[in-house]
VOTORKOL-143209 format. One line per 5 residues: number of its first residue (from 1); their letters; for each residue x negated, y, z of N, C-alpha, C. Coordinates in steps of 0.001 Angstrom, whole numbers. Each point is the difference from the previous one (the first is absolute). Example, Ala and Ser with C-alpha at 12.3 -4.5 7.8 and 13.67 -1.06 7.14 Angstrom:
BEGIN
1) AS) -13190,-5690,7800,890,1190,0,-900,1200,0  350,1050,-720,-820,1190,60,770,1090,730
% end
This chain:
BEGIN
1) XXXXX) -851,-1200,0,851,1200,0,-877,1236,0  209,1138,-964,-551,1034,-453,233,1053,1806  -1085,632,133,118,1021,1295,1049,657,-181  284,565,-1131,1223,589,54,1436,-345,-52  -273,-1663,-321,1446,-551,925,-135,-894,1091
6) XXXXX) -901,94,860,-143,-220,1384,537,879,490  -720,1324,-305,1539,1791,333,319,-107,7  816,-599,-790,995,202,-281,1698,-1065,925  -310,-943,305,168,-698,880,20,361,1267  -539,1089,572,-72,333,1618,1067,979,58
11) XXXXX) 688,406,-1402,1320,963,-231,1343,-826,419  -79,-1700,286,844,-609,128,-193,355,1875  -683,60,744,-485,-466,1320,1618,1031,331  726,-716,1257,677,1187,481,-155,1138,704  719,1322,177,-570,427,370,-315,177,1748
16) XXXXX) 823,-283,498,-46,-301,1525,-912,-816,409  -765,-989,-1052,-786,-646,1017,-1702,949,11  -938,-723,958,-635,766,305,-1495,-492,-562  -849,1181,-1713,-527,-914,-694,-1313,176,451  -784,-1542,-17,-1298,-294,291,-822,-165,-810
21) XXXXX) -631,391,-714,-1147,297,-979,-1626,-938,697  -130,-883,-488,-1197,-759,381,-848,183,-831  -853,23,276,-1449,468,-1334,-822,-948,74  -96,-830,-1238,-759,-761,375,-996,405,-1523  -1754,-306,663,-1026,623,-856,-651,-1450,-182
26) XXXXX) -814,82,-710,-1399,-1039,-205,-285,-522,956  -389,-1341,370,-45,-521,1295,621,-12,690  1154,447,49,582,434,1037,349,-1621,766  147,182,1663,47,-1162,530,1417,-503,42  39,-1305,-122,938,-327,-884,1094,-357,1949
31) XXXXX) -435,72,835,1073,-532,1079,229,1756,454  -482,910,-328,126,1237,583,1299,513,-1335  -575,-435,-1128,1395,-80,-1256,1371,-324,232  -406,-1168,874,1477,-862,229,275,547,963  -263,636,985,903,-101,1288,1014,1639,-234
36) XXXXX) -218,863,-260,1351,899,-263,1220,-339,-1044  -265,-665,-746,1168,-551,-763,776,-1187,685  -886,-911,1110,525,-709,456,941,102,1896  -913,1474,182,874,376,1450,1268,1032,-424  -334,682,-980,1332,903,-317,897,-916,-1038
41) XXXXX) -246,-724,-655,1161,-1135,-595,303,-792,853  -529,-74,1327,953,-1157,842,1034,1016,1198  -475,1488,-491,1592,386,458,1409,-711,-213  767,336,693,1674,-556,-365,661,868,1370  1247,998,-1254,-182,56,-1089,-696,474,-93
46) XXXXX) -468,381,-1926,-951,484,-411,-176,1331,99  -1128,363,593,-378,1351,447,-563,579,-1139  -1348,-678,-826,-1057,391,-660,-431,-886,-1289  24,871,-1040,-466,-310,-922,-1486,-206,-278  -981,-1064,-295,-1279,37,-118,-521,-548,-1261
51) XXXXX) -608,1084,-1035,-593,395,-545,-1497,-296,-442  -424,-1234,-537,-1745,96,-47,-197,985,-1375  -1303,605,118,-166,894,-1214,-1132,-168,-46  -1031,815,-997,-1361,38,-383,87,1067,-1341  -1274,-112,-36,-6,1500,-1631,-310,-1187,-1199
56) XXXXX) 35,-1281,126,388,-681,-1621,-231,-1813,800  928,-378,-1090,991,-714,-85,-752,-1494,862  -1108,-627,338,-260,-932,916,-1103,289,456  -232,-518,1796,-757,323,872,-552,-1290,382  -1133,-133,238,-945,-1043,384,311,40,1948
61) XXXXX) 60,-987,718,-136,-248,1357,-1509,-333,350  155,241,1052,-1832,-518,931,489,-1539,-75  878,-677,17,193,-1296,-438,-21,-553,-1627  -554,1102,-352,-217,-614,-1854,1129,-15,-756  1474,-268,199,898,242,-551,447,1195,-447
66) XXXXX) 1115,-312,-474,315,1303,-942,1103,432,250  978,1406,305,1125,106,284,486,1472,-666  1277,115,-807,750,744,-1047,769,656,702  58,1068,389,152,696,461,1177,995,-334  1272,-99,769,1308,403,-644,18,1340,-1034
71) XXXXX) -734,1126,830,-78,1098,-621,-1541,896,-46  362,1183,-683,-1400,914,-248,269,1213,1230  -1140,496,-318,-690,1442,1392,1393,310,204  476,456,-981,1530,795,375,718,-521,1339  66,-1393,52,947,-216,1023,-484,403,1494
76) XXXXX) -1301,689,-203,-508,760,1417,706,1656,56  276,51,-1380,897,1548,-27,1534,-149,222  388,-1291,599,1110,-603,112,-36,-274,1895  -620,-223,306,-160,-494,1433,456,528,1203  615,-519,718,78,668,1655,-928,-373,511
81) XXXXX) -827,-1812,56,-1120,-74,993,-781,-472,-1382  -1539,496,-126,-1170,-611,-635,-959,-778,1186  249,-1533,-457,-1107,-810,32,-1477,-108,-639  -1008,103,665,-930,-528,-951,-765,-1221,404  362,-1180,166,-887,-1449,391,-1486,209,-104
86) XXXXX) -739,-357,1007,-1202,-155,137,-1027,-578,-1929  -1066,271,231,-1065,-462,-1290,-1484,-90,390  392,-1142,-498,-1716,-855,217,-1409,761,-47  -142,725,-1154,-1052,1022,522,280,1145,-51  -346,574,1617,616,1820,276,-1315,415,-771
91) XXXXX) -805,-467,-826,-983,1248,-362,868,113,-1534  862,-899,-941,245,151,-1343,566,1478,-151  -187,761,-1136,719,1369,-249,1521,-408,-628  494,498,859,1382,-225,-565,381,1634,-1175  911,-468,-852,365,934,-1527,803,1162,760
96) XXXXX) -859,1347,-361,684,1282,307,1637,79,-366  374,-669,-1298,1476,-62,195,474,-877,1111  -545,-1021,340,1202,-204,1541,-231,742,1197  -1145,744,126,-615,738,828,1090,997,294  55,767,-1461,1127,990,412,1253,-66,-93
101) XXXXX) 498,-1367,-821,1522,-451,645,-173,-272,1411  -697,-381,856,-35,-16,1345,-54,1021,321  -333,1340,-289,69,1139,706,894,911,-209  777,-708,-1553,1472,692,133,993,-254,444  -31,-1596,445,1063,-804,857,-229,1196,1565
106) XXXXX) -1285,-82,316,-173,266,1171,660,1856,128  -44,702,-1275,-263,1343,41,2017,-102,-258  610,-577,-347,1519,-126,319,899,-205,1318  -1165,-654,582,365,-461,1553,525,-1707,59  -269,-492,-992,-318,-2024,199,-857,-65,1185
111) XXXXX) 463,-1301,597,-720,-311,1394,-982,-850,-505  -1667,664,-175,-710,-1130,-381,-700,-542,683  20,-1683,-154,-179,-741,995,-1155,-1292,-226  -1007,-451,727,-1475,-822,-961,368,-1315,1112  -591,-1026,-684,-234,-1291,613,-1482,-161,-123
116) XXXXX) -248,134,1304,-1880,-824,241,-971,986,-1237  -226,-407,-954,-1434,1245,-322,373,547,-1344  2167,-151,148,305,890,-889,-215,1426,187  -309,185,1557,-347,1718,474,-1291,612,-787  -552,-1065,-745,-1069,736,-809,532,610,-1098
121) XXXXX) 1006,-687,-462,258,1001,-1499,741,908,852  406,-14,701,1170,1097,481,-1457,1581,702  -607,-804,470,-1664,1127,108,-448,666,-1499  206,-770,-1106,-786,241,-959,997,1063,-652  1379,94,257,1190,788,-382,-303,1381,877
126) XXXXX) -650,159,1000,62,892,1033,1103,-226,1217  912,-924,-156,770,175,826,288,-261,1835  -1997,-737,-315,183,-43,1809,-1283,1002,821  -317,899,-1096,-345,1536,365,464,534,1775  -1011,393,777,441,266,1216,1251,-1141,437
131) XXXXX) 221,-897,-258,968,-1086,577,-766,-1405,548  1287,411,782,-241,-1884,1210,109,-1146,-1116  -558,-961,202,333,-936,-1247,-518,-1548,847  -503,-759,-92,-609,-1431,-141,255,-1224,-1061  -995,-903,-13,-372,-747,-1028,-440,-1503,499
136) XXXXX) 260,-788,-349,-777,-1312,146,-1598,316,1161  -187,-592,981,-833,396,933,-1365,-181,-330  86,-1147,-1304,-1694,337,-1016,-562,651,-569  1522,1008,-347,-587,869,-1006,380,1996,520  -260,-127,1771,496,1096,394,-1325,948,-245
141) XXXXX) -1120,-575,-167,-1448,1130,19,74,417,-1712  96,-1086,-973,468,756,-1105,424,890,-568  1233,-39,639,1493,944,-6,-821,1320,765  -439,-199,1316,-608,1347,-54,-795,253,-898  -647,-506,-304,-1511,225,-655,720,766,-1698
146) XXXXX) 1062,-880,-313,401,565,-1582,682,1395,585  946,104,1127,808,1251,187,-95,299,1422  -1084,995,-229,-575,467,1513,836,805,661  1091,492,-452,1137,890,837,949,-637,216  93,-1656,-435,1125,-989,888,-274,-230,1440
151) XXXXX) 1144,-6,656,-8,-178,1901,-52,-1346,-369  -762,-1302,41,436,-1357,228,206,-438,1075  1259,-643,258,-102,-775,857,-204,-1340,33  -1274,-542,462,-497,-1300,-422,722,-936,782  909,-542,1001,315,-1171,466,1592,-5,-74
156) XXXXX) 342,720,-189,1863,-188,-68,593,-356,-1083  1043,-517,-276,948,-741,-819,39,998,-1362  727,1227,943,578,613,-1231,71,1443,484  -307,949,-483,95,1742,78,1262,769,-712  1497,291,832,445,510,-889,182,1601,169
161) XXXXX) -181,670,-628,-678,2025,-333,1733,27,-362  381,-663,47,2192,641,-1074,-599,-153,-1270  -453,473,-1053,-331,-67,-1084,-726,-462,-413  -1240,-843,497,-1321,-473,-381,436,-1146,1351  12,-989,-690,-170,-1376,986,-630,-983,-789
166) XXXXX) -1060,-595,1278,-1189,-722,-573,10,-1412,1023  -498,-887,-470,-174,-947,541,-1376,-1084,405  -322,-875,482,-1186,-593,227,242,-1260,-1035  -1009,-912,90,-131,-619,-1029,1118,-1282,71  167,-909,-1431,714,-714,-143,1654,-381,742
171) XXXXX) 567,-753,914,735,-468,621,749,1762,1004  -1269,1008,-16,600,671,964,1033,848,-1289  -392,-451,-1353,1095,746,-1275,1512,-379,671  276,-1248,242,1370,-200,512,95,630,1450  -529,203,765,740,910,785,115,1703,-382
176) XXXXX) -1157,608,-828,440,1178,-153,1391,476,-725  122,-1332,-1175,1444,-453,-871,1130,180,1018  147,-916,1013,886,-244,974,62,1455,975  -634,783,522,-285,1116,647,812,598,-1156  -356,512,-1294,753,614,-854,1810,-227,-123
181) XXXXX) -36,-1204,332,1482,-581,2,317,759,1591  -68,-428,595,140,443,1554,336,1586,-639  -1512,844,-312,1094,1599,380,1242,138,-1027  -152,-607,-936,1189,91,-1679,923,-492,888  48,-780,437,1481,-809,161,251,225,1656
186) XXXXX) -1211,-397,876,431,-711,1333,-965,-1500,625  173,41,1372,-587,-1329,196,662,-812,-143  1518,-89,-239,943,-1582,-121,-707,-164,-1794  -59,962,-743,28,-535,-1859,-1571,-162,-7  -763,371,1212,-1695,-612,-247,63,-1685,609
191) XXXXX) 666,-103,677,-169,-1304,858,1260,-887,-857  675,569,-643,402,-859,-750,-1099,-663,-1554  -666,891,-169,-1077,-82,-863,-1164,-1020,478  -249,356,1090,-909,-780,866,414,-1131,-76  1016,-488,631,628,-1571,126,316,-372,-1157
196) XXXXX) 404,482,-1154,-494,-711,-1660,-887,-490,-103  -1396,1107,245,-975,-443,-69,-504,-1199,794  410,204,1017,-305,-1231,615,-1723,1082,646  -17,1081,502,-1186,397,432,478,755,1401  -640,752,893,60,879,1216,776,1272,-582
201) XXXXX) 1003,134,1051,822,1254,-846,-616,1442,407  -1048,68,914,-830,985,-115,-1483,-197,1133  -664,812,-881,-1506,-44,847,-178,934,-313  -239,1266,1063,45,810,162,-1332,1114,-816  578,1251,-591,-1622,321,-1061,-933,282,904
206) XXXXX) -185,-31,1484,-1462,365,598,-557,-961,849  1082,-1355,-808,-1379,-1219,916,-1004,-336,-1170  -830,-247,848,-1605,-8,-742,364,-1252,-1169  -1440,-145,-1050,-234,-329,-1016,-684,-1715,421  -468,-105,931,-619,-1149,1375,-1186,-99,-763
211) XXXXX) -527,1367,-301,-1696,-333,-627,-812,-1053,643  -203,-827,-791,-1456,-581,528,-1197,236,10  -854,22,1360,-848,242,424,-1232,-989,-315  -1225,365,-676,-1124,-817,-304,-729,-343,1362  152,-1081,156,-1898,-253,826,-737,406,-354
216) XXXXX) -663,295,1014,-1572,757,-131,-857,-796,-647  -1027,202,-777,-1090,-1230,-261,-1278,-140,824  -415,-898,523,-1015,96,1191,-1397,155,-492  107,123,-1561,-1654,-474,-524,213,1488,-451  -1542,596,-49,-717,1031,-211,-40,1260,878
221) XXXXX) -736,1044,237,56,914,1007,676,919,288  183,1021,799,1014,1010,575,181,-497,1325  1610,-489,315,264,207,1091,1450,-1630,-343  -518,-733,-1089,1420,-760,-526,-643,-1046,1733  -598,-511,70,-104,-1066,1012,306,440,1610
226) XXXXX) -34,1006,19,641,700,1256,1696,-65,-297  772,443,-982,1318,-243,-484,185,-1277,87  -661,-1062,-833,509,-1610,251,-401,-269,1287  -686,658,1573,-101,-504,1193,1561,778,210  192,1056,-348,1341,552,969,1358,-977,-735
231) XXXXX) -127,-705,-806,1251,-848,-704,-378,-1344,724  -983,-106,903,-14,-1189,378,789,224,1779  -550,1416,382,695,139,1404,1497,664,286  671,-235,-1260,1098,1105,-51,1054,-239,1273  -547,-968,622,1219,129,912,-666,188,1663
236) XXXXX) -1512,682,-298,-769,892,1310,530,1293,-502  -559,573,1868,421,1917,-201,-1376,93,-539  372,289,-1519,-1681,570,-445,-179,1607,322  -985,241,260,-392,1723,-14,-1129,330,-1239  388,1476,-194,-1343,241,-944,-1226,181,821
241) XXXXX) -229,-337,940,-1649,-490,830,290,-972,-59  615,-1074,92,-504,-1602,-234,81,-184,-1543  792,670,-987,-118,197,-1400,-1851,310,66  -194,1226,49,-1722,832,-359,-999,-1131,693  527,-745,1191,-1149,-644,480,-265,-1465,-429
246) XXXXX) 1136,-174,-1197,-368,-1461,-642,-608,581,-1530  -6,1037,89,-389,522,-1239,-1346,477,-62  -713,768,1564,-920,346,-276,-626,1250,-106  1474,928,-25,209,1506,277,355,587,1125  -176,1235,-419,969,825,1845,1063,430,-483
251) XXXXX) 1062,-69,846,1143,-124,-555,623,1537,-961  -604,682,403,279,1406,-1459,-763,-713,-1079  -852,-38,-353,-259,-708,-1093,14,-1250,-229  785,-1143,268,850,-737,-57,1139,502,-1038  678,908,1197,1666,442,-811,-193,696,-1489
256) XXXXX) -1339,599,-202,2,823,-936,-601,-364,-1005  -864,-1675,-82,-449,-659,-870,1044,-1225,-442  893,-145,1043,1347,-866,21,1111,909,-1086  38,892,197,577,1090,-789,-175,-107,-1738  -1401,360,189,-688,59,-1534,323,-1066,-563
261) XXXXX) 159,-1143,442,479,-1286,-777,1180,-895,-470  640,776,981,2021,-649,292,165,1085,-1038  -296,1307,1004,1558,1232,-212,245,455,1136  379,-893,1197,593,108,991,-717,-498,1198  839,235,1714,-1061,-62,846,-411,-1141,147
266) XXXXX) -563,-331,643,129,-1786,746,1344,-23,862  550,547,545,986,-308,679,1172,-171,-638  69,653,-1420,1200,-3,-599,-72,-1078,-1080  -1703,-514,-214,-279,-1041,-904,412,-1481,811  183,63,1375,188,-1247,741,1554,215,235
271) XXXXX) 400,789,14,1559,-7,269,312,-658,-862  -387,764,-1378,1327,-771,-1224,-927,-1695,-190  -1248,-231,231,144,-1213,-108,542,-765,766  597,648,1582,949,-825,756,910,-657,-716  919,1265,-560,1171,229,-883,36,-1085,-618
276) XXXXX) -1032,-250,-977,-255,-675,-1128,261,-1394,629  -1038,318,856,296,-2278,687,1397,41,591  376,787,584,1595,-169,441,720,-326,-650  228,722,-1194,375,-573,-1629,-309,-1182,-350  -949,-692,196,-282,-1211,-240,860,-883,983
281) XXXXX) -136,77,1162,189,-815,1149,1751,-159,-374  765,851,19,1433,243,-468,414,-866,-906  -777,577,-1341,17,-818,-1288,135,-1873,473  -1272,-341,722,-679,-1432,-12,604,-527,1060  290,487,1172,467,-608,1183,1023,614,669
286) XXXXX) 1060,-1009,698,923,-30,1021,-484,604,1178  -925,714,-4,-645,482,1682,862,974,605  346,-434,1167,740,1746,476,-599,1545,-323  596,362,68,-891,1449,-361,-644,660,691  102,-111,1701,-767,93,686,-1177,-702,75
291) XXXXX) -172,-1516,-445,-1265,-374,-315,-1153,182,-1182  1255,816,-1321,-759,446,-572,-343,1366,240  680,898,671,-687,1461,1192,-1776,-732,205  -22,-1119,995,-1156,-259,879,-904,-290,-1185  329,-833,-932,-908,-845,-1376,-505,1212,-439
296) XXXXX) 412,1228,-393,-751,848,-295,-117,1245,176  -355,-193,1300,-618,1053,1042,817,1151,575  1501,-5,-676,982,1060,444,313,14,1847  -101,-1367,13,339,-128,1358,1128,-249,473  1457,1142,-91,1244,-458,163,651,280,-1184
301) XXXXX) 917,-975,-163,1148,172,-690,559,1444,-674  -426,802,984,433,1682,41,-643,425,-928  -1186,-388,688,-1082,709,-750,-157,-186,-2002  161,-1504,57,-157,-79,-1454,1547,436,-668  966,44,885,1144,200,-829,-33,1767,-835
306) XXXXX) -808,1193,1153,-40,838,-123,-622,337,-1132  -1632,-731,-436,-932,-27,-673,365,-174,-1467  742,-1086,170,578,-1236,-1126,1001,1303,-1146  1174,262,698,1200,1174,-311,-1064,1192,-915  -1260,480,1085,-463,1027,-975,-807,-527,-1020
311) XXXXX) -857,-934,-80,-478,-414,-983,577,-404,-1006  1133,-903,35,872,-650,-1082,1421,384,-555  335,903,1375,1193,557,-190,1505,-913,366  -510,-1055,738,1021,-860,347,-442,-557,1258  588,-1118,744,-3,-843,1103,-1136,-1206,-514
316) XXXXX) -107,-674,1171,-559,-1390,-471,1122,-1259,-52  773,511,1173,1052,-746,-545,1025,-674,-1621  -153,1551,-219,574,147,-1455,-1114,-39,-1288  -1178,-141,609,-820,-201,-1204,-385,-1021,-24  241,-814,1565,-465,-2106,-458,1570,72,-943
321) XXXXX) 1422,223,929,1089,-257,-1150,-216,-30,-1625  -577,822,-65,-98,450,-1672,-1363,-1179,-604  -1203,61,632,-1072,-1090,-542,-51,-913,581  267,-484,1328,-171,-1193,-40,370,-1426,-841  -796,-1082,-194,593,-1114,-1024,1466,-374,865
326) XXXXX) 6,-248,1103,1664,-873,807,690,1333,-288  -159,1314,355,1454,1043,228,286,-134,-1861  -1013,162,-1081,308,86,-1285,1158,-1278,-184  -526,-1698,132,592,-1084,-504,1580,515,778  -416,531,1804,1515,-179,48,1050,1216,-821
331) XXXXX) -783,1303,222,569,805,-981,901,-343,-1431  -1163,-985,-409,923,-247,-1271,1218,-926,112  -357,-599,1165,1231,-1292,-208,1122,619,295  -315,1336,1177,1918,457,129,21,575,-1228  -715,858,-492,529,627,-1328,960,-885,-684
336) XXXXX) -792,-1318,-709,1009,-588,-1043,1096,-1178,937  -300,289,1378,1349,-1051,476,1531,638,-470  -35,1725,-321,1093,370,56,-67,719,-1161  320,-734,-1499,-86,885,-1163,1178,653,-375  122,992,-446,1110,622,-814,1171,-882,-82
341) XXXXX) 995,567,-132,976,-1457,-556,63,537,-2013  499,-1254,-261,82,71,-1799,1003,1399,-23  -674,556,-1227,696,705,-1128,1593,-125,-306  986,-164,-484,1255,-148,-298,-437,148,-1104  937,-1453,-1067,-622,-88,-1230,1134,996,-677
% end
């Protein structure tokens, strides 16, 4: 079908519903593709019309396939919300004509909206200029690095500005989708969306991204074998004098050669690796949570619950719920014990 009767076709869309313009470019990732056509089509009733487009006629996926694409740029001059799905490499130059159909969607007042490291073309448009934004948590030094006047926020779900809403990478595309449903409609027509899906009817946009944290490597010089001794005592009261005195320093220069190499202090480099094993312990084991407090070095229950909330942005309670292997298997089993009932033929 010729671009100009793909146009021509979005003249049928009605007009009450509410149209979603997805952009999908070169590479573009092909599960960040699927998920807005598939959370706003499992409205009922139908809220939203969704729209894939591109500037000519088939698009290659980061999965090698190939996908035809209903309509051309125009249907972004058509839009209430613009999508743009994440793409495999944020360094490719994307074509000044979609550049500035994105900046005329945006310069009409379309809500434009990126999945994971679609916020790069939406940078390369100007449109996250002095704005809050975030991206997939691999590619948050990038994103500064390409658009040095973006606010990133590197560990949260999803950033929404009212007009510019951005999301973190992959899976967190369906909740920013679902969040979008929530303010359009309500929380009963998001959680009805949710339970289609068969996914969490919300996770909230400022719990963390659950970056993972590297081990230190113990071979070669600095200060890494002093770090792999404090991952071995994480559950002593370490101090930065028993830190400097396995190291070899006095403790100001300790903190300030500890510095030069993290980023950060020693004290704040042993916290989050608490964090990190707590995360583990949750994930891997049934332990009370007070024993995982003592396992790594929090001490009480209190203490790591307090720690845990600011670092991750949630409980430990609710974050074994969500990763552990037993809360997942049982998770799923109530899900499908109670499916939908049939359709009426």
């Amino acid at each position: 079908m010729t671009a100009s009767g793909r146009n021509a076709d979005l003249r049928k869309i009605p007009a009450m519903l509410h149209r979603v313009a997805v952009l999908a470019l070169d590479d573009v990732v092909a599960f960040d593709l699927a998920t807005p056509p598939q959370v706003f089509g499992s409205s009922t009733p139908p809220r939203y019309e969704t729209v894939v487009c591109a500037a000519r006629g088939e698009v290659r996926t980061n999965q090698g396939f190939g996908v035809r694409p209903q309509a051309g740029l125009a249907a972004l001059a058509e839009a209430d919300t613009v999508v743009v799905p994440g793409v495999e490499d944020v360094r490719r130059p994307v074509e000044e004509d979609v550049l500035e159909a994105l900046r005329a969607a945006a310069s009409r007042g379309a809500r434009m909206t990126s999945i994971c490291t679609g916020a790069f073309v939406l940078g390369r448009a100007g449109l996250l200029d002095g704005r809050r934004a975030t991206t997939h948590w691999r590619y948050v030094r990038e994103l500064r690095r390409q658009v040095p006047s973006v606010r990133v926020e590197p560990d949260v779900l999803w950033v929404d500005e009212g007009d510019l809403v951005t999301s973190a990478g992959v899976a967190a595309g369906i909740d920013l989708c679902l969040h979008l449903v929530r303010c359009d409609h309500g929380a009963a027509a998001a959680n009805e969306v949710a339970r289609r899906m068969v996914v969490a009817p919300q996770r909230a946009g400022g719990q963390a991204q659950f970056i993972e944290q590297p081990i230190p490597d113990v071979a070669g010089g600095g200060l890494q074998a002093t770090r792999a001794w404090m991952l071995e005592q994480l559950d002593a009261p370490l101090t930065v004098v028993a830190m400097a005195r396995h190291a070899g320093y006095a403790p100001r220069t300790f903190a300030r050669r500890f510095r030069a190499e993290t980023g950060t202090t020693p004290l704040q480099w042993l916290l989050a690796q608490r964090v990190l094993a707590a995360r583990r312990l949750l994930e891997q084991t049934d332990e009370p949570v007070e024993t995982v407090a003592a396992r790594c070095g929090f001490g009480t229950a209190t203490a790591l619950r307090q720690h845990f909330r600011r670092a991750c942005a949630t409980t430990p309670s609710a974050y074994r719920a969500a990763f552990s292997a037993s809360a997942v298997a049982t998770s799923t089993s109530v899900r499908v014990a109670k499916p939908e009932p049939p359709l009426a033929a």
